[in-house]
C-alpha positions as CSV (number, residue, x, y, z in Angstrom):
1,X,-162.7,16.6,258.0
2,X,-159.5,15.2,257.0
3,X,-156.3,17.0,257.6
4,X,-154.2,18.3,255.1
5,X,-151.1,19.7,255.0
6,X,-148.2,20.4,252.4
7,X,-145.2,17.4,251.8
8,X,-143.1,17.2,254.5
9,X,-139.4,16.1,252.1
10,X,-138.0,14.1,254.9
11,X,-141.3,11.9,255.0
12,X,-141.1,11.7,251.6
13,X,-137.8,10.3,251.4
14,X,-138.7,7.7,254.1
15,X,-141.3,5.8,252.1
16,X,-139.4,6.6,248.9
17,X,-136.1,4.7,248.9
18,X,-134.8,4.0,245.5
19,X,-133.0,0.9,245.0
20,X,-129.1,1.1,243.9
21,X,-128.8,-0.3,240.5
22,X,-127.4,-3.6,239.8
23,X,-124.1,-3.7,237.5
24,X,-123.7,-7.1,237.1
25,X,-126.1,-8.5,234.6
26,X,-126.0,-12.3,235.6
27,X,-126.5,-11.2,239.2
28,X,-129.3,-8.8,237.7
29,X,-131.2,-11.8,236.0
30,X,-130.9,-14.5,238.4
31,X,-132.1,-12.1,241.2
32,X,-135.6,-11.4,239.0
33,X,-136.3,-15.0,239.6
34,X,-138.4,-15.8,241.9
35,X,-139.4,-19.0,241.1
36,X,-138.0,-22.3,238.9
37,X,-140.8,-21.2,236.4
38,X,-139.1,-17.6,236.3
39,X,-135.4,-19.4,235.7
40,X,-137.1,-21.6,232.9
41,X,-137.9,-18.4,231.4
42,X,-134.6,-16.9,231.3
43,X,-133.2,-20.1,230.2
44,X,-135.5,-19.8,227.2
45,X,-134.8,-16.6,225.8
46,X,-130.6,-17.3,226.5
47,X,-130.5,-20.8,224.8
48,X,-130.9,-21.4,220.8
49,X,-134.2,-23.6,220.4
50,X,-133.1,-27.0,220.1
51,X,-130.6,-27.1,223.1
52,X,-133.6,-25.6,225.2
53,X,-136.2,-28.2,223.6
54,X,-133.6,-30.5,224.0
55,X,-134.1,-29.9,227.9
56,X,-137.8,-29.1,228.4
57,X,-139.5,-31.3,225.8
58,X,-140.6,-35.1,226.7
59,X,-141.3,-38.2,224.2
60,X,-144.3,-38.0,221.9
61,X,-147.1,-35.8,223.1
62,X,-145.7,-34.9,226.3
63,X,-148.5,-36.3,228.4
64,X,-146.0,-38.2,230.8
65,X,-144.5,-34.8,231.9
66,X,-147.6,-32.9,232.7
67,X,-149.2,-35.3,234.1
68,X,-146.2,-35.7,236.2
69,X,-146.2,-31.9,236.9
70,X,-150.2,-31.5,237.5
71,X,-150.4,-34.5,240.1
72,X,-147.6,-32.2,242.3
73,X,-150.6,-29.2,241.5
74,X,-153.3,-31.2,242.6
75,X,-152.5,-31.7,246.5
76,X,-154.0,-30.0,249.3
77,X,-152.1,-29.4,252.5
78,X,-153.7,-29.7,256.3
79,X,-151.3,-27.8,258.2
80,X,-151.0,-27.9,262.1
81,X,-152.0,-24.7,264.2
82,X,-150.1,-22.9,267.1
83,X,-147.1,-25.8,266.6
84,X,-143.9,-22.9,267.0
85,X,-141.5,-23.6,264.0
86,X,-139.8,-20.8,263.9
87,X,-136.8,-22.3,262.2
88,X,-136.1,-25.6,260.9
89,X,-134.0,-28.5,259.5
90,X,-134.1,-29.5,256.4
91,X,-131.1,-32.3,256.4
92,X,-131.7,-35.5,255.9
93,X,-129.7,-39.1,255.7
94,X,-129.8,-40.7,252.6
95,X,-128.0,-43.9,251.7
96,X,-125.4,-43.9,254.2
97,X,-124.3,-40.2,254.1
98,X,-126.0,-36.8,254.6
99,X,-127.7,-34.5,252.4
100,X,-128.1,-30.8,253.8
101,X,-131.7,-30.5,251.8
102,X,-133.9,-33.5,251.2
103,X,-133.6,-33.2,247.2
104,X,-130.4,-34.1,244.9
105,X,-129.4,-33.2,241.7
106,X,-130.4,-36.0,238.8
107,X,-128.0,-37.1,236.2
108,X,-128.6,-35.5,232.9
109,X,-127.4,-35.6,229.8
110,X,-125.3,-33.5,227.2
111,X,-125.5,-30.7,229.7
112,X,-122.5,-28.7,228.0
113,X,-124.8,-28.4,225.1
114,X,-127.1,-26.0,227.6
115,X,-124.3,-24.1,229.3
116,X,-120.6,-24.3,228.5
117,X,-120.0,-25.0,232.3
118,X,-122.1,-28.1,232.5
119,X,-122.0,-30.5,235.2
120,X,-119.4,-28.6,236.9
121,X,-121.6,-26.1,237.4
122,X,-123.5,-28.8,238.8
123,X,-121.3,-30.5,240.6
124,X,-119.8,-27.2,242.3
125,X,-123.3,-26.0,243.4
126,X,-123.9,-29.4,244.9
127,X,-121.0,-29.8,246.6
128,X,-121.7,-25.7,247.9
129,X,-125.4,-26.9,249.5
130,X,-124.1,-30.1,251.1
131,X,-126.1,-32.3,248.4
132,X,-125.5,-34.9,246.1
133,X,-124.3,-34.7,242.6
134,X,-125.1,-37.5,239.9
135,X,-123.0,-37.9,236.7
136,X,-125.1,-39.4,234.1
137,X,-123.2,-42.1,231.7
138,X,-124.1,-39.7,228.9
139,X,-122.8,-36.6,231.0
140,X,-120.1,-34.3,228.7
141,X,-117.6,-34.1,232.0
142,X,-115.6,-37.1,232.9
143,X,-116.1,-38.9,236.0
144,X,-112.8,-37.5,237.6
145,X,-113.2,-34.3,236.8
146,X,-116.7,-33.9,238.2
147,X,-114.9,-35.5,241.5
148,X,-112.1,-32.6,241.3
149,X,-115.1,-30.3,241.2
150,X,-117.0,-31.5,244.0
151,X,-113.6,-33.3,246.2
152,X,-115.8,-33.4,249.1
153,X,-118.8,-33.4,248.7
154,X,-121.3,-36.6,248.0
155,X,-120.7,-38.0,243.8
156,X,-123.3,-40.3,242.5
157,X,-123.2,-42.2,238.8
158,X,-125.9,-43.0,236.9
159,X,-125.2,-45.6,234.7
160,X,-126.7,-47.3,231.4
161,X,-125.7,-51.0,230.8
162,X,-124.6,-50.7,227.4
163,X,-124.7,-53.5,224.4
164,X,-120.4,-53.6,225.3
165,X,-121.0,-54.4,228.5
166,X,-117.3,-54.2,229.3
167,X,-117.5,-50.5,228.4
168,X,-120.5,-50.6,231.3
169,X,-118.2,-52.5,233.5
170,X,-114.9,-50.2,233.0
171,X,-117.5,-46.7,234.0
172,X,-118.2,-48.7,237.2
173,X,-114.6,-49.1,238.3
174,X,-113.8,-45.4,237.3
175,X,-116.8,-44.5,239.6
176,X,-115.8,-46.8,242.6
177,X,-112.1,-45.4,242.3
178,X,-112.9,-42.0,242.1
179,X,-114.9,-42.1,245.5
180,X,-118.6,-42.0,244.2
181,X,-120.4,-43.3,246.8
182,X,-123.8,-44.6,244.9
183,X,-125.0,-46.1,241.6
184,X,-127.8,-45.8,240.2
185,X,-129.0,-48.6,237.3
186,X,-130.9,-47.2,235.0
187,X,-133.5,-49.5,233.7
188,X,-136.4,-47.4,231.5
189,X,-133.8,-47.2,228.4
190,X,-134.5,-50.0,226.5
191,X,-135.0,-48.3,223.4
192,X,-134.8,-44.7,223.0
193,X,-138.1,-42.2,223.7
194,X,-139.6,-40.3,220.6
195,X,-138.9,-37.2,221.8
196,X,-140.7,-35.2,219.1
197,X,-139.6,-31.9,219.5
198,X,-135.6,-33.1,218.8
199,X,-136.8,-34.0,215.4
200,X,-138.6,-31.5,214.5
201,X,-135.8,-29.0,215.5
202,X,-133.3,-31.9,213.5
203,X,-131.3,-32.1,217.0
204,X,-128.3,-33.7,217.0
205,X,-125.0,-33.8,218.9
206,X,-122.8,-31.8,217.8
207,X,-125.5,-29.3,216.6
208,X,-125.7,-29.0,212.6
209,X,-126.1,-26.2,210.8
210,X,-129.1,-24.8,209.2
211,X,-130.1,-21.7,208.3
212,X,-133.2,-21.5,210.8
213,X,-130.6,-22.5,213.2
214,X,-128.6,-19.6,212.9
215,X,-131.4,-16.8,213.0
216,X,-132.7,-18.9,216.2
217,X,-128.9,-18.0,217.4
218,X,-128.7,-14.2,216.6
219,X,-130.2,-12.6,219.4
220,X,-127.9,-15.3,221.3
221,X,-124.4,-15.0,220.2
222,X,-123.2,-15.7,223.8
223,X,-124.5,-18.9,223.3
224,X,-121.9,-19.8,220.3
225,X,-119.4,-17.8,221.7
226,X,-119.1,-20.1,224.7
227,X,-119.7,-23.6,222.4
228,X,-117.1,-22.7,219.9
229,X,-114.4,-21.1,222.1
230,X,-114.3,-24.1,224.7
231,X,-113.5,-28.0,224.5
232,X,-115.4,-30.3,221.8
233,X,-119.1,-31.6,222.9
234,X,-118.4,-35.2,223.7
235,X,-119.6,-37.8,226.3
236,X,-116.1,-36.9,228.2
237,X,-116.6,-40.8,230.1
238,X,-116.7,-42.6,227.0
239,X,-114.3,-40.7,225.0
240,X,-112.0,-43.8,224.8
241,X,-114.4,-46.2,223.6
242,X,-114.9,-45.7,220.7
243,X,-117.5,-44.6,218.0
244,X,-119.2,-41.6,217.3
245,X,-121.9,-39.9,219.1
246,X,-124.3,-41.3,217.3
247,X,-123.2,-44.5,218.0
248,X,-122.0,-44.1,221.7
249,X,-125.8,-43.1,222.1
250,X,-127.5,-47.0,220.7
251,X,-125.0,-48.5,222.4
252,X,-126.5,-46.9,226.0
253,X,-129.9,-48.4,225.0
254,X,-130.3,-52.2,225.5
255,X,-133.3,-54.0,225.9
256,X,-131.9,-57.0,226.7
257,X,-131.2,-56.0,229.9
258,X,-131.8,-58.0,232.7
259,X,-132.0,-58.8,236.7
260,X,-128.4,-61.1,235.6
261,X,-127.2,-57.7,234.7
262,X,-128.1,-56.2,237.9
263,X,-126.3,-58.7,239.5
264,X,-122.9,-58.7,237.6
265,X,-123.3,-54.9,238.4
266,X,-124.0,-55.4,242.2
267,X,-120.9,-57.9,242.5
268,X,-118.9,-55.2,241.3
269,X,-119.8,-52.2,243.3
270,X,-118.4,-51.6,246.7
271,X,-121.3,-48.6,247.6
272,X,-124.6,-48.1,247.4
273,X,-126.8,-49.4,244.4
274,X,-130.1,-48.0,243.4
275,X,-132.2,-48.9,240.9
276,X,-133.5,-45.5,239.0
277,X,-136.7,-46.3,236.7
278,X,-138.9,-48.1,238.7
279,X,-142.7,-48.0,237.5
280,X,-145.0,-50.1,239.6
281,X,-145.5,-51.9,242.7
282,X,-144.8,-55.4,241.7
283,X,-140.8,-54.4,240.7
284,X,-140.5,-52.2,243.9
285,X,-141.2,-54.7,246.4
286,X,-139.2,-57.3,243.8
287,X,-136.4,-54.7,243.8
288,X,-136.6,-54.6,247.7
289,X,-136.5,-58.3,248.3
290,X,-133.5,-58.7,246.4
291,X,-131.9,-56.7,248.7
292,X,-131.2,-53.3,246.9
293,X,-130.3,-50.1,248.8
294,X,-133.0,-48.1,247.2
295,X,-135.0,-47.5,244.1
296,X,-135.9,-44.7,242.8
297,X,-139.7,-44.1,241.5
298,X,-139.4,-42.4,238.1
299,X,-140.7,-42.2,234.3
300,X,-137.3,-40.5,233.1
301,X,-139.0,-37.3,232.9
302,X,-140.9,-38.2,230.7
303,X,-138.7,-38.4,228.5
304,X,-139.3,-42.5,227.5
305,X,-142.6,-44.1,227.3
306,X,-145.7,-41.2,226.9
307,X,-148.5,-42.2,229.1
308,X,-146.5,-43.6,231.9
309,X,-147.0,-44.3,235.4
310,X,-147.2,-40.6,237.5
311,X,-144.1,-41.2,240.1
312,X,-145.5,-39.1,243.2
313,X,-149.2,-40.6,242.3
314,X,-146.9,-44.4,242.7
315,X,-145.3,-43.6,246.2
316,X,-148.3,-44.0,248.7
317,X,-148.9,-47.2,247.2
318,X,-145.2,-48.1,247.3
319,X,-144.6,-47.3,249.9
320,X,-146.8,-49.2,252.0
321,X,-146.1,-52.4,250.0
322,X,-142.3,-52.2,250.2
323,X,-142.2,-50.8,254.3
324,X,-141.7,-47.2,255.2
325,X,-138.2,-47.9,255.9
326,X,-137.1,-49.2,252.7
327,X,-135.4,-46.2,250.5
328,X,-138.2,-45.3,248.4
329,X,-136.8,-42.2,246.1
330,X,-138.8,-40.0,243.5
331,X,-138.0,-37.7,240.6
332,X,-140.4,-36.3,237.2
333,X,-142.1,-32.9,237.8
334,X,-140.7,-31.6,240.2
335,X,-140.8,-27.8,240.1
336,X,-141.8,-26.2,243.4
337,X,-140.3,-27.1,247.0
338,X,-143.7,-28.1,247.9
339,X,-143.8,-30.5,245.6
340,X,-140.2,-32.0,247.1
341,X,-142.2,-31.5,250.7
342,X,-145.4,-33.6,249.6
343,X,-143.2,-36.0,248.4
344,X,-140.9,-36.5,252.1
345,X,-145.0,-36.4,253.6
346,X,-145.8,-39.1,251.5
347,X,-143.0,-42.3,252.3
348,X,-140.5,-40.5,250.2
349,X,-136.8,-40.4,251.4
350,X,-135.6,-38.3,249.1
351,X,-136.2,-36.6,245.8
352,X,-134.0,-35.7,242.8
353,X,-134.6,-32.7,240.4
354,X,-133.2,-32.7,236.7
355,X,-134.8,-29.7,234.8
356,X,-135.4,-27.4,237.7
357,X,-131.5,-27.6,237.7
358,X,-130.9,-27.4,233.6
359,X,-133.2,-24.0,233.4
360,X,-130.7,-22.7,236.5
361,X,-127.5,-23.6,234.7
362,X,-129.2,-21.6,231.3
363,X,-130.5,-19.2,232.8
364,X,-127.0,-17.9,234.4
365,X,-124.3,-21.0,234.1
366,X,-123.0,-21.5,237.9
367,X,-124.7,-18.9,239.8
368,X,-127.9,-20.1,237.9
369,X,-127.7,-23.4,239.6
370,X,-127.1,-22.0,243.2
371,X,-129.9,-19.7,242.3
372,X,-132.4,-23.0,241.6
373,X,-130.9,-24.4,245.1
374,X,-131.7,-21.3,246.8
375,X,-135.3,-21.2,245.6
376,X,-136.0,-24.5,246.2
377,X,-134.6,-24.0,249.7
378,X,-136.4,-21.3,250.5
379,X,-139.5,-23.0,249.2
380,X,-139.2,-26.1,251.4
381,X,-138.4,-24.1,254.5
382,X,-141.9,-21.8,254.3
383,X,-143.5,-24.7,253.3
384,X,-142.5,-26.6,256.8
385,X,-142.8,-23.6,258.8
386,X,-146.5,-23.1,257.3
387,X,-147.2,-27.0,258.0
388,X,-145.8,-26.3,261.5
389,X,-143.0,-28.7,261.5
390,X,-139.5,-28.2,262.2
391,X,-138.2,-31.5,260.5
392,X,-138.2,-33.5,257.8
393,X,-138.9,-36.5,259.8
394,X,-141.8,-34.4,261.8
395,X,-143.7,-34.5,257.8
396,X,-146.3,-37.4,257.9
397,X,-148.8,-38.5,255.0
398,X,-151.6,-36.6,257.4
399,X,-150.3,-33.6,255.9
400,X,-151.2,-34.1,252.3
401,X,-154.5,-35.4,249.9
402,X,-153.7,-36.3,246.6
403,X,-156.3,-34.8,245.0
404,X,-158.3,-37.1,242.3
405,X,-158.1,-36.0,238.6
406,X,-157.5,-39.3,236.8
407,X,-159.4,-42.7,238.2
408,X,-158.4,-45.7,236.7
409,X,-161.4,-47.4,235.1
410,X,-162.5,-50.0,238.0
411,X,-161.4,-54.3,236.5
412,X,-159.7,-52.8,233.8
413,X,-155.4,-52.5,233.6
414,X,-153.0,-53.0,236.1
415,X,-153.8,-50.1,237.8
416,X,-157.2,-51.1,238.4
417,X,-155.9,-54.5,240.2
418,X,-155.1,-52.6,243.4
419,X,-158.2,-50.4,243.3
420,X,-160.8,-52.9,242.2
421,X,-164.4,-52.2,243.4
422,X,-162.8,-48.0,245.2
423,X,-165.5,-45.5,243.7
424,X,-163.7,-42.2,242.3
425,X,-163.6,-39.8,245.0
426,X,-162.8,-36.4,244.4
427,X,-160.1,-36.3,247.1
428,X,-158.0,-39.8,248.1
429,X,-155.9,-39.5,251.1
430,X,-152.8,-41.0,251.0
């Protein structure tokens, strides 16, 4: 027979404990997030449809980006058993400096249009965590002050070799004098993407007018409050060059770009130079031999050429052409600190996230940003501890499968080239 007996109120109150309201509304919403899917959300419901499209949509059909994300899906861990990591270290060293987590934040591009706060946000949060910042040629905060906001903390600049090429050249030497200590050379700009969604929503910078703009805005007038009460949308780098938007944004896409280019560049910068755009093996181990300090594996989100390599499928392969201690870096897709921990497992040296950070930054400005850190964080650490290592470095390919979902068709493509006569298995260990 069970036991019965009437409510005893101080029981009651023990399993019952209520939890104090929250005032503060930004606090309130970036606290429901859990996850960088759970910020994306937020972000879409605060931002007016084109500046969130603007951020979340690729080029064309969008196949780049989810293939991008699904290859990060389809991975299997092999964790190790009774291997104590009760706490662990997620630092790394990543060209020449440190970085207190082994991800950084990716250059992006009119990021005021977002959040009024833009790439200081950015650049504060970064500076907070201990990891690097990049300032994209295209960013809408000028080079010095993103270095006021982040004065000690690691600067990077992305840069676009632009058809004025002394407009290129006079963004370098801001860079170099303002203490950034890497550049990246972008190289998948030729031309720009077709990135669909912008035209269909009529984007352009500064947003026009319509009339289904301004019902998209009603139920977001904090959105227009903040663009129309603070300084004019511009790309605050090239504000003294010249030109309108319009035209500030052909001139950033060249294709007559060229390994020359890379050179002139190089002879002009006194840190670090990466190369960020890199698409298959051939140009990695090119890259690599001509002496570069890193590249960086990546299919601009997206964001260019539909259909494009997958950047965490590239880096096994990549990796063991170019060496395991060349600085192999990868960005696209990234949404999950697993993902950022497959990609460390698999040659990586470090990884860079661009949207994860733009839904943070909508979904709550500043504290949105440090929010999308903190997951992330949080997210690599339990991964490790689950995987029973206590380090970065401790992370070896062993610990991941790249699971097979798309096979190149055997003698046919470049793809195929490396893979000639491998049957399709289901699961392909890296």
């Amino acid at each position: 027979m069970v036991q019965r007996q009437l409510p005893k109120i101080p029981e009651l109150l023990e399993l019952m404990q209520f939890k104090k309201p929250e005032w503060d509304a930004t606090k309130r919403r970036l606290d429901s997030a859990l996850t960088i899917s759970d910020l994306r959300t937020i972000a879409k419901r605060r931002t007016p449809k084109a500046a969130f499209d603007y951020t979340d949509g690729a080029a064309e059909g969008e196949i780049s980006l989810r293939r991008a994300r699904q290859a990060f899906k389809d991975i299997e861990f092999h964790p190790d058993i009774l291997r104590p990591a009760a706490s662990v270290d997620t630092s790394v060293e990543i060209l020449g400096g440190p970085s207190a987590l082994p991800f950084g934040i990716a250059p992006t591009g009119f990021t005021r249009l977002m959040q009024t706060e833009g790439e200081i946000a950015g650049a504060g949060a970064a500076g907070a965590a201990g990891i690097p910042f990049t300032l994209s040629t295209l960013g809408t905060t000028s080079i010095e002050n993103v270095r006021a906001a982040n004065p000690h903390g690691r600067n990077w600049f992305q840069l676009y070799v632009m058809r004025d090429r002394e407009i290129s050249y006079g963004l370098v030497k801001r860079a170099a004098a303002a203490g950034f200590d890497t550049l990246m050379f972008t190289v998948d700009t030729p031309v720009a993407g077709a990135r669909l969604r912008d035209k269909r929503n009529g984007f352009s910078i500064p947003p026009q007018l319509t009339l289904g703009t301004i019902v998209n805005a009603i139920p977001r007038p904090w959105w227009w409050v903040d663009f129309l009460t603070t300084p004019k949308l511009e790309f605050a780098s090239l504000t003294t060059t010249g030109g309108t938007v319009g035209e500030l944004l052909d001139a950033a896409m060249d294709p007559t770009i060229s390994y020359e280019d890379l050179e002139v560049i190089r002879g002009m910068w006194p840190g670090k130079l990466v190369v960020k755009g890199v698409q298959n093996v051939e140009d990695s181990k090119r890259l690599i031999d001509r002496g570069v300090d890193g590249i960086i594996l990546s299919n601009h989100g997206g964001r260019q050429l539909d259909r494009a390599p997958i950047p965490f499928r590239l880096l096994p392969e990549v990796v063991r052409e170019v060496g395991k201690d060349a600085t192999v870096m990868v960005d696209t897709g990234i949404m999950h600190g697993a993902d950022i921990v497959a990609s460390m497992a698999l040659g990586a040296k470090f990884t860079l996230i661009g949207r994860a950070y733009l839904y943070g930054l909508m979904a709550g400005g500043r504290r949105g940003v440090d929010r999308t850190i903190e997951i992330l964080r949080s997210e690599i650490e339990r991964t490790m501890k689950l995987l029973g290592v206590s380090t970065i470095a401790e992370l070896e390919p062993r610990h991941v499968t790249q699971l097979q979902r798309l096979t190149p068709v055997p003698g046919v493509g470049a793809a195929a080239s490396s893979r000639a006569g491998r049957s399709a298995p289901e699961r392909v260990k890296a």
